[in-house]
Every structure is written in C-alpha cells, then in structure tokens.
LOLUMLUM-759013 format. One record per residue (C-alpha): x, y, z. Coordinates in steps of 0.05 Angstrom, whole numbers, always signed. Example, Ala and Ser with C-alpha at 12.3 -4.5 7.8 and 13.67 -1.06 7.14 Angstrom:
<sites>
<site <+246, -90, +156>>
<site <+273, -21, +143>>
</sites>
This chain:
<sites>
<site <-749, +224, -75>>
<site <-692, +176, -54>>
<site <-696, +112, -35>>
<site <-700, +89, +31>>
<site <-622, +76, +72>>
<site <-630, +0, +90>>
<site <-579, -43, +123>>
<site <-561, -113, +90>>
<site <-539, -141, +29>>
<site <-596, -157, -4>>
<site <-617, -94, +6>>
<site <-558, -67, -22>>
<site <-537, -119, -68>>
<site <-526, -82, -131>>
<site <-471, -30, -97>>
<site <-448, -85, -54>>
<site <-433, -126, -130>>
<site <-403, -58, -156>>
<site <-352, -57, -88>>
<site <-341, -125, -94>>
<site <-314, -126, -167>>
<site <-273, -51, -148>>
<site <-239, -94, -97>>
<site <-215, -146, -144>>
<site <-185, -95, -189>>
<site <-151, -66, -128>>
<site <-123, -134, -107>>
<site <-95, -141, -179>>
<site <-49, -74, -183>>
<site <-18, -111, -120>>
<site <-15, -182, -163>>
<site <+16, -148, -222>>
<site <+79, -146, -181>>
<site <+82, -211, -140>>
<site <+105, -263, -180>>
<site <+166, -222, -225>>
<site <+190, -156, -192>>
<site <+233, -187, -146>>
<site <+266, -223, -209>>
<site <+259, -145, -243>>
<site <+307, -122, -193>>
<site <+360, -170, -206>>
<site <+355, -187, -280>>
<site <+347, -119, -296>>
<site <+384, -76, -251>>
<site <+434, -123, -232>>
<site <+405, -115, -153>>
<site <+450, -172, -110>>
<site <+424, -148, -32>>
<site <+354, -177, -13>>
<site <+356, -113, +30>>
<site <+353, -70, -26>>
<site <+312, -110, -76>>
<site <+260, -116, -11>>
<site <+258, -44, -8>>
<site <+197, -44, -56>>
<site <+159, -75, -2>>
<site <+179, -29, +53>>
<site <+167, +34, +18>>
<site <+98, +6, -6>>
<site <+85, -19, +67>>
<site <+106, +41, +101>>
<site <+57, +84, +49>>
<site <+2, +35, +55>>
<site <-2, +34, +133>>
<site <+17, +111, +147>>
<site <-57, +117, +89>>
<site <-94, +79, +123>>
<site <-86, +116, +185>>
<site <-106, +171, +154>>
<site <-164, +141, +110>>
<site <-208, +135, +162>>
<site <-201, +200, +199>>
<site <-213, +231, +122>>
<site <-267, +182, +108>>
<site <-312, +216, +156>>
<site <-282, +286, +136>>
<site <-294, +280, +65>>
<site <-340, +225, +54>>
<site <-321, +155, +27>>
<site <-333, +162, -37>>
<site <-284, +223, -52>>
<site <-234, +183, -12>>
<site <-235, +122, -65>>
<site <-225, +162, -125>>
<site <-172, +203, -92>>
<site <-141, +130, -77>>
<site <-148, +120, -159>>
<site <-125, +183, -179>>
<site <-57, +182, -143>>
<site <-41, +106, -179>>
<site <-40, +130, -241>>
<site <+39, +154, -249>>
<site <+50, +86, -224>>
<site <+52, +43, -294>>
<site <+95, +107, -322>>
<site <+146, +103, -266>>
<site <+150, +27, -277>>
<site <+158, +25, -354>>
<site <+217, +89, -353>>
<site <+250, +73, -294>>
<site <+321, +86, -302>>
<site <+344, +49, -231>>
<site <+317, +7, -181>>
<site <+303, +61, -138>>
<site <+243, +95, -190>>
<site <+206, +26, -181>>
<site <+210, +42, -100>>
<site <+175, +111, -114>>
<site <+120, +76, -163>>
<site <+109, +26, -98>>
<site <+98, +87, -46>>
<site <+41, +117, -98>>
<site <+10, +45, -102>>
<site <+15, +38, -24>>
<site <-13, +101, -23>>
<site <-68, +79, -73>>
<site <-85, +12, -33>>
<site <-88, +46, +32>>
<site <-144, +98, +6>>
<site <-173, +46, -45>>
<site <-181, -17, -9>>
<site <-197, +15, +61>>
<site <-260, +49, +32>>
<site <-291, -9, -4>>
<site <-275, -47, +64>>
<site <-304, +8, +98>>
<site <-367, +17, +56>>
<site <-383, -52, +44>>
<site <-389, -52, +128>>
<site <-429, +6, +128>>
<site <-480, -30, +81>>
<site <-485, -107, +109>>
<site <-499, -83, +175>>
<site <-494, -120, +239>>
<site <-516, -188, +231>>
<site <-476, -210, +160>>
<site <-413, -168, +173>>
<site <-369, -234, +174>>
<site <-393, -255, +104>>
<site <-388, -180, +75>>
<site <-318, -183, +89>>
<site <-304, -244, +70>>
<site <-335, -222, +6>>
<site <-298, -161, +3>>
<site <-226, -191, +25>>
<site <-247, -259, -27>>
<site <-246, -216, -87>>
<site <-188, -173, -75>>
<site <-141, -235, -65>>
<site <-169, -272, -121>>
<site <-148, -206, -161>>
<site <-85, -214, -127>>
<site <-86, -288, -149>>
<site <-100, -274, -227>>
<site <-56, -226, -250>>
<site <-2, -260, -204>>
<site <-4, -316, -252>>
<site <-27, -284, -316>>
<site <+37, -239, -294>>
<site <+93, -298, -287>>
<site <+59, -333, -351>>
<site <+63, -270, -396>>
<site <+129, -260, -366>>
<site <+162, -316, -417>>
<site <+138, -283, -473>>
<site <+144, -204, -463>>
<site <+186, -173, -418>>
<site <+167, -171, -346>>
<site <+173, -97, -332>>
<site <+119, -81, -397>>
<site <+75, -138, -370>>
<site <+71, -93, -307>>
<site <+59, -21, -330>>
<site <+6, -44, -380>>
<site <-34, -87, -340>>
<site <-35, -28, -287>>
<site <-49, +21, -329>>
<site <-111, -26, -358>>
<site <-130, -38, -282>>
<site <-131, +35, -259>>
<site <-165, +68, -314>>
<site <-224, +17, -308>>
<site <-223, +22, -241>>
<site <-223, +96, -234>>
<site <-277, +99, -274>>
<site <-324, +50, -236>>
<site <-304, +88, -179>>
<site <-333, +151, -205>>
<site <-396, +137, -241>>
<site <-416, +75, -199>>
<site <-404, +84, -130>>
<site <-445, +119, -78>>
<site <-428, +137, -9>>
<site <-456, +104, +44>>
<site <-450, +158, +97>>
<site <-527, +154, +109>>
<site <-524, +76, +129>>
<site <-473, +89, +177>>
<site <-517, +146, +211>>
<site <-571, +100, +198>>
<site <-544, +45, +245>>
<site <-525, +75, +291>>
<site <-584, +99, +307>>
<site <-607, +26, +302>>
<site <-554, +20, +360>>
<site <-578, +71, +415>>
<site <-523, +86, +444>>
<site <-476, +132, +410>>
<site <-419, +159, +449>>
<site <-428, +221, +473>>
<site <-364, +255, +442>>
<site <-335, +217, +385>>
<site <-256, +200, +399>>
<site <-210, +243, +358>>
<site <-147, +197, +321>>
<site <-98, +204, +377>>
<site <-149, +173, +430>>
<site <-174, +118, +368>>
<site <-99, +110, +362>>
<site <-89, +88, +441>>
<site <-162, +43, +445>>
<site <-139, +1, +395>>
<site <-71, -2, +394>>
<site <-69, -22, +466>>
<site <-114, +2, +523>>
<site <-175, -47, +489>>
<site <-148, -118, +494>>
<site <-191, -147, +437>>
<site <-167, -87, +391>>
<site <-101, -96, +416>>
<site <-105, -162, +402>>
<site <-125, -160, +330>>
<site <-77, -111, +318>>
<site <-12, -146, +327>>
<site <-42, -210, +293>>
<site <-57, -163, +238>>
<site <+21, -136, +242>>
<site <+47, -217, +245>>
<site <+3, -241, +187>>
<site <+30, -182, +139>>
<site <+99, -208, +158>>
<site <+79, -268, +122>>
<site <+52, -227, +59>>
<site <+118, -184, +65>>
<site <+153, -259, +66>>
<site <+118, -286, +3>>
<site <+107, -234, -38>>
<site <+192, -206, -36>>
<site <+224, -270, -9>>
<site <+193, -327, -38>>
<site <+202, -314, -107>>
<site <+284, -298, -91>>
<site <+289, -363, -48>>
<site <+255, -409, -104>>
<site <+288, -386, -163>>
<site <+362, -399, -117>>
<site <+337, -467, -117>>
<site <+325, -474, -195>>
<site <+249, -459, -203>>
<site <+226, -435, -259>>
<site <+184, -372, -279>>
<site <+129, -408, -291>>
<site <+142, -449, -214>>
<site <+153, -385, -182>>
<site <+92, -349, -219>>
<site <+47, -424, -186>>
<site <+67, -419, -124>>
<site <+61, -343, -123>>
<site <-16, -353, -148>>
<site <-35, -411, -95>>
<site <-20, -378, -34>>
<site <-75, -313, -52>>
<site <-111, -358, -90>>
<site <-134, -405, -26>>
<site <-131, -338, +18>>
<site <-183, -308, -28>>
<site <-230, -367, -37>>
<site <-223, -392, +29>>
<site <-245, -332, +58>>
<site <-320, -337, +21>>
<site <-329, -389, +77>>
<site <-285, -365, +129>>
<site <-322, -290, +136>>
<site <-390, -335, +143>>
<site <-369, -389, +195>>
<site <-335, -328, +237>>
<site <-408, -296, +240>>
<site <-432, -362, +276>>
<site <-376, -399, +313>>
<site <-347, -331, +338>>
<site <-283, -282, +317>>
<site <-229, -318, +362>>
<site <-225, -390, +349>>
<site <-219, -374, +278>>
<site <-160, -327, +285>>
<site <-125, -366, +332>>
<site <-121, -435, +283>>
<site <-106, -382, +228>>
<site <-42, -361, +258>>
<site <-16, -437, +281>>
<site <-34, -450, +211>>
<site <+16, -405, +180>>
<site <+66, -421, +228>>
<site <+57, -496, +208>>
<site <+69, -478, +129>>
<site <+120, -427, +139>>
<site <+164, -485, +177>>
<site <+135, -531, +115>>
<site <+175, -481, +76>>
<site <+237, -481, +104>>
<site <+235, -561, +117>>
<site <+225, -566, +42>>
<site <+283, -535, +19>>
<site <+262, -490, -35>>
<site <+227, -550, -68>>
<site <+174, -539, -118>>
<site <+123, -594, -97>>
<site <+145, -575, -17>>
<site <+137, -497, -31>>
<site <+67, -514, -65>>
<site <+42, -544, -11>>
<site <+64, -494, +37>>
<site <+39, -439, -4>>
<site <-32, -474, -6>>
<site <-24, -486, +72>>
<site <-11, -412, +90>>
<site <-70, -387, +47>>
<site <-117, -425, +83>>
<site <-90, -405, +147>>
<site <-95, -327, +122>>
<site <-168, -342, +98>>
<site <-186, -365, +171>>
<site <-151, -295, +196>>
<site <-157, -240, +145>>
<site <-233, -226, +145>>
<site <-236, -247, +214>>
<site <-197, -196, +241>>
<site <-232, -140, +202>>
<site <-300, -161, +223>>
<site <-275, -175, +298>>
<site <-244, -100, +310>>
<site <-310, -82, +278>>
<site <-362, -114, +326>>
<site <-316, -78, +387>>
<site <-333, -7, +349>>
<site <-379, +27, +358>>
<site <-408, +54, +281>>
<site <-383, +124, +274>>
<site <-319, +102, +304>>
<site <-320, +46, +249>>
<site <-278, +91, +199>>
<site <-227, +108, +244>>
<site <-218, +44, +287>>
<site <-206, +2, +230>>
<site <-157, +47, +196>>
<site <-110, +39, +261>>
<site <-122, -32, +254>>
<site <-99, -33, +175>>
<site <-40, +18, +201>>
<site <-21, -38, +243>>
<site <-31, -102, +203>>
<site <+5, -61, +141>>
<site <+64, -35, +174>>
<site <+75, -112, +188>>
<site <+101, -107, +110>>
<site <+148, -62, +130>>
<site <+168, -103, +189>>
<site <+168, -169, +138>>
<site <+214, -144, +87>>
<site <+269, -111, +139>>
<site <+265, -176, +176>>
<site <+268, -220, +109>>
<site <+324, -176, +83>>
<site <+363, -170, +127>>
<site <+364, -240, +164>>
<site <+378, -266, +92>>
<site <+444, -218, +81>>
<site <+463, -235, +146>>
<site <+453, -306, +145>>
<site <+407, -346, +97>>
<site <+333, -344, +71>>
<site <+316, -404, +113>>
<site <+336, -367, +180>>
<site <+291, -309, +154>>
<site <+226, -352, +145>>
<site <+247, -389, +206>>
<site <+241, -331, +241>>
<site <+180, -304, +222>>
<site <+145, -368, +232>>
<site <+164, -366, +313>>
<site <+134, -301, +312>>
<site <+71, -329, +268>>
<site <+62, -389, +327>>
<site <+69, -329, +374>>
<site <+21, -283, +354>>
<site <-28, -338, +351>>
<site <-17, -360, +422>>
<site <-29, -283, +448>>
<site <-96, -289, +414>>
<site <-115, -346, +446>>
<site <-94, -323, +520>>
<site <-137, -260, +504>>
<site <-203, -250, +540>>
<site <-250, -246, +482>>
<site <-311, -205, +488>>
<site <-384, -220, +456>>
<site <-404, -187, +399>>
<site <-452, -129, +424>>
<site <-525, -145, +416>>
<site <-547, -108, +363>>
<site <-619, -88, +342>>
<site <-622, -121, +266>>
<site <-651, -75, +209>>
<site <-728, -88, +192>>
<site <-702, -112, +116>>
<site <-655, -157, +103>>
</sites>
C-alpha cells in the first residue's frame, strides 16, 4: 500500500532534498559557461563582434523560453517525471559539441540543446517542488528551489574561471558537463517521483476547480496580458533576464577591455549568482509574509541602481564587484518572488501551464538581453548597452508598483505539515 499524498515540506522532505540538490546540478551546466565562453569565442576563434560572440545567449534563450512553453503543457501530458529526464537526456551531446567544435557556430548548437535541457529540467523541479510545499510555504519552496540552482550557477562559475589558468577553458567546460549530466541524469531516474497525485490532491483541498481547464493558447493570453498580476510578473520576468543576458555575455567582454584578469572576471562572475542564490533562502520566506509585490518592486529599482553602479565604475574591478553583489540581491528579492506570485493567481492544475508562459516570458528576456547588449555595443559602446538596460530595469519596476495587486487566495491548509 502507498503512502499517503500530503502537502508540505516536512511531509515531503526527503524528495523535496533530492529536487533541491537536482536543481543545483542544473544551475551548474549554466555556470560552467559564465565566467570563460565569452573569452572562448575570442581567444579561440578569433570572434571580434559582441553580436556574434552573444549569439550563444540568444540561441540558448530562444531554446530555453520556446521549452518552457511547452514544458508545462507536456508536464500534464506526460507526467513530470518523464519530462525531467527527457530534459537530461537531450544535454548530453552538449560537452561533445563543446570539446570538437570546429567554429564558433558548433558552440551556438551545444547552447540550443542546453536551453533546451534547462527549460525541461529546471521547470519540472520548479514545478514539482510547488506541487509538494503546498499553499502555505510556497514562497520558501522556491526560494529553496531557485537558492540552489544559483549557488550551482555560482560554483562552477568560479571553479570554471579558476581552472581556466591552468587547463584550457574549452576542456574545463565539456568535462565538468559531462560530470554534471551523467550524475544528474541518474538522480533523475532512480530518485525522483512524480508528484501528479499532490497536485490532484490540492486541488481538491481548493474546491473550486474550473470547470474546463484552459488549453495553451487561452493560458498563453491570461497571463501574458488579459490578468494584470500575470501580466505583470511576466514582463518583470522578461526585464530581469535582460540583466542575466547582460552579465552572463557582456560583463565578462566589458571587464577584460578594461584589464581584468581571469581570475577578476571569474569573481565578479561568481558574486552576482552567488548573492542571488543565497539571498533568495530569505527572500522566498519574507515574500510568504510581507506579500509578493513589495518585494519585486525594490528588486527591480535594485538592479537598476547596480547596473548604473556598473557603468559609473568604469569597468573597475572593486566598482564591478560591488555592482555585481548589488544586482544579486536585487534578483534574490525578485526571482522566487515572481515564481511564487504567478503561482498564488493559478489555480493548481493550471499551475503547469501558467508558469511555463511565465518562464517563456522571463527567458526570452535572454534573447532580448544579448540582441540589445550586442548590438548597442557594435553600434556604440558597452556602457550605452548596460545603460540601456538599466532604464528599462527602473522601468519594469515602476509598472509593478502601479499594478493593482491581488491577495493571495485563501486557501484551505493540508491537515500535516
């Protein structure tokens, strides 16, 4: 006889620990890359556009969003579970591609199958690790969740730019992924179990489930813009991942012009997920008791404030520290935030679906990011490109603040805990 389908994470803490340490090895395929592929592009394949060398980051944002899109309408086709080892399966050509690649253009293709591989990957342990805290602890679940994926992001970043001075960066890269996705394809298949029951479960908790259940086209519209909370989180989604797109293709270009070192670049690299990923163990929490919108709204001014840090400082190291340190925090304030806010306007067999529009629209901001970075800094300089997105940044935050925020629906909490 099974067990019992409780909602909680206490309940649930031993899957819950297993999603928790998946996530971090999906954050660190994305941290393998950060602090030298930009510097892979034009060391190695003599690459002199930012345009071009940022194309890495538009093929892996365009692949990422158009996923998640899809994830969620084949989450509750297929189950979750299937879904995450699918997202495993199709990474593994990636550290092949990497190691052989003749041109610059084979490390684009390796970035579409781990777009491809985050989007699946990282959208079902979101989505699972929802489906087992329940209502009342959603906040800290994802600040779990998002917590360990950046902190992956954070480690190999530097253990990346470190190694870098001693082997070549381009070996550094295929092995570490090739390490990452084998253990995590494996955890994925003997560990995990789907959580489709707790997602029936609470909704029957909830007592109200929708008579029809919207098909992707009509998830699409509600919360890309006929909800104004969804529509809302969405394009703060889009506008933080211009920032990511900024940082992680940019950043390293636009220090190095300035004289920074590997081992600088591979620092500031590291701080910026670093303080996103701890910050956020607190940040998921205090959302679930001062509310989704005040949090979100700092967030954004935040990043605004250390993007226009970044440009003020000139490509210095200390100046570029700082700012990296200053835009973490504000993407620890927003990241989880966001997630957990388009959540509580869902109902839960929507869930799967509403939040993979949401991550289509906060991961196509990478594709945004790097066409705005790239070309703004052909056409005129990096600091006009981070200017830019910074106005945007300042933006977005102010939208969020003139929205009409809704309650979080009362919700009937599970007998255990």
């Amino acid at each position: 006889m099974s067990d019992p389908v409780r909602l909680g994470l206490r309940a649930n803490a031993r899957q819950f620990a297993v999603l928790v340490g998946l996530n971090a090895l999906v954050g660190g395929m994305v941290g393998l890359e950060r602090s030298v592929l930009p510097l892979v592009g034009k060391q190695d394949f003599g690459l002199r556009s930012s345009s071009v060398i940022l194309a890495f980051v538009v093929a892996f944002g365009a692949a990422k969003a158009l996923t998640n899109l899809a994830a969620g309408d084949l989450a509750e086709r297929i189950g979750r579970k299937r879904l995450l080892v699918i997202g495993w399966l199709v990474a593994l050509p990636v550290p092949l591609l990497i190691a052989l690649a003749p041109s610059w253009w084979f490390i684009v293709a390796a970035n579409l199958l781990l777009g491809v591989n985050q989007g699946f990957a990282w959208s079902m342990t979101v989505v699972m690790k929802i489906d087992l805290a329940g209502p009342l602890r959603r906040g800290l679940a994802l600040g779990l969740n998002e917590a360990a994926g950046y902190l992956g992001v954070a480690a190999t970043a530097f253990a990346t730019g470190a190694l870098a001075g001693t082997y070549a960066p381009r070996t550094v890269v295929w092995v570490g992924g090739a390490v990452l996705i084998t253990v995590g394809l494996l955890l994925s298949f003997f560990a995990v179990r789907d959580t489709g029951a707790h997602v029936a479960h609470e909704q029957f908790e909830h007592g109200d489930a929708p008579a029809r259940r919207r098909g992707l086209r009509e998830t699409f519209a509600q919360a890309s813009w006929r909800d104004p909370v969804l529509r809302a989180c969405s394009q703060a989604g889009l506008v933080n991942n211009l920032n990511e797109a900024l940082a992680w293709g940019l950043a390293p270009l636009y220090l190095a012009a300035h004289g920074a070192s590997v081992r600088q670049i591979s620092i500031v690299a590291a701080a910026y997920p670093l303080v996103w990923g701890a910050g956020q163990l607190a940040t998921g929490w205090l959302s679930d008791h001062t509310g989704r919108k005040p949090l979100i709204t700092v967030g954004m001014l935040v990043q605004a404030g250390a993007l226009g840090l970044l440009v003020a400082g000139g490509g210095a190291f200390a100046a570029s520290l700082v700012a990296a340190l200053l835009l973490g925090l504000g993407t620890a304030l927003v990241y989880p935030t966001l997630i957990a806010a388009v959540s509580d306007a869902t109902q839960p067999r929507e869930r799967a679906r509403t939040v993979g529009v949401y991550r289509f629209w906060r991961d196509f901001g990478f594709v945004a990011g790097a066409l705005i970075a790239g070309f703004a800094t052909d056409a005129a300089s990096p600091k006009t490109a981070i200017a830019t997105v910074a106005a945007l940044t300042a933006a977005s935050g102010l939208v969020v603040a003139a929205t009409r925020w809704q309650s979080r629906p009362a919700l009937t909490p599970a007998p255990v805990r």
